[in-house]
Steps between C-alpha positions, in 0.01 A plus 500: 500500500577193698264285663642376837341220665725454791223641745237293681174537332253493791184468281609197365719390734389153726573613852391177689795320421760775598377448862848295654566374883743802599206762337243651764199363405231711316154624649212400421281662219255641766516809594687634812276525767692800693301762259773526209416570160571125435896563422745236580808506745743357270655766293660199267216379384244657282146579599245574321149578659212517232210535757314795486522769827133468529494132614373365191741300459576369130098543433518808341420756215658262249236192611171709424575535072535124502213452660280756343623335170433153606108642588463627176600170323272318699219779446578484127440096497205484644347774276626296233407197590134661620435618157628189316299297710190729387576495114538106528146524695355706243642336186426138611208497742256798447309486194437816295184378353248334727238350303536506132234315290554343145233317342587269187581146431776277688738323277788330692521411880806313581718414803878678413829530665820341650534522840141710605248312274177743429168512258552752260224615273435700167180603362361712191287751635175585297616844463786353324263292256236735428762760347531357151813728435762308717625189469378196715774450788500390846507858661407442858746253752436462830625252826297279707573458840253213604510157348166507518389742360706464245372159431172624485577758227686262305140333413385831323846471293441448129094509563404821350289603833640852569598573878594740671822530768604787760897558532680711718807648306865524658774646408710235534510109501557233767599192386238326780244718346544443108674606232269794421395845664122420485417287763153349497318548767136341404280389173135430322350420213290695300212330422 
């Protein structure tokens, strides 16, 4: 089999520049106002009419998938996006536990970090001491917001006067809030 490429390919053929002086010049791309079915005149040169009959023009079946798929994208996004948003809200900014209460005796308060500089804490709770089976260890660590507050618990540190602080638990850590998931909230001594 031989392939011949002697013929004009119109498809790929540029027909603006075969237009010369002695050719009759082309209509234009409208269509013929005299009611014809949009064919050309000029049996030498090609036409091709892609409109459709029902005056649609090139806005046709083809245009709807395109869009229907470009809706569902954006429908798809903004779910995900909806329930990312919601996770991040949950994980970060709701707490799980509301008002937890551990009573025992504070050990360290100090100011930690790099760039966000908070009061962290860590206590031994009285639970902890009155079990004579464990171990003594630090078991209960906990971030202070306030500087004041903070201030003011770091006078019961090291003075053997139990107290008592309220946390909210998250499940996860901000680096503005501390570097722990119990967040103290409020304190007092036991007297």
């Amino acid at each position: 089999m031989k392939f011949d490429d002697s013929d004009k390919d119109y498809f790929l053929h540029d027909f603006s520049e075969e237009q010369t002086d002695d050719s009759p010049a082309r209509p234009s791309s409208s269509p013929p106002s005299d009611g014809q079915s949009g064919q050309m005149t000029d049996p030498a040169s090609p036409s091709f009419d892609f409109s459709n009959q029902s005056g649609e023009g090139t806005t046709g079946v083809a245009v709807k998938p395109k869009r229907r798929h470009r809706k569902v994208l954006v429908w798809f996004f903004v779910i995900v996006f909806a329930v990312l948003g919601v996770t991040v809200w949950i994980r970060y900014f709701v707490p799980y536990v509301t008002e937890s209460q551990v009573t025992g005796y504070v050990t360290l308060v100090e100011k930690r970090g790099i760039i966000f500089r908070t009061f962290e804490g860590e206590m031994v709770s009285e639970s902890r001491l009155a079990d004579k089976g464990n171990v003594y260890s630090r078991d209960v660590y906990f971030s202070i917001p306030d500087d004041d507050m903070a201030r003011r618990l770091q006078q019961y540190q090291g003075s053997g006067t139990p107290v008592t602080i309220t946390c909210k638990r998250y499940y996860g850590t901000l680096p503005w809030r501390g570097a722990s998931n119990n967040v103290m909230v409020s304190f007092t001594p036991k007297n």
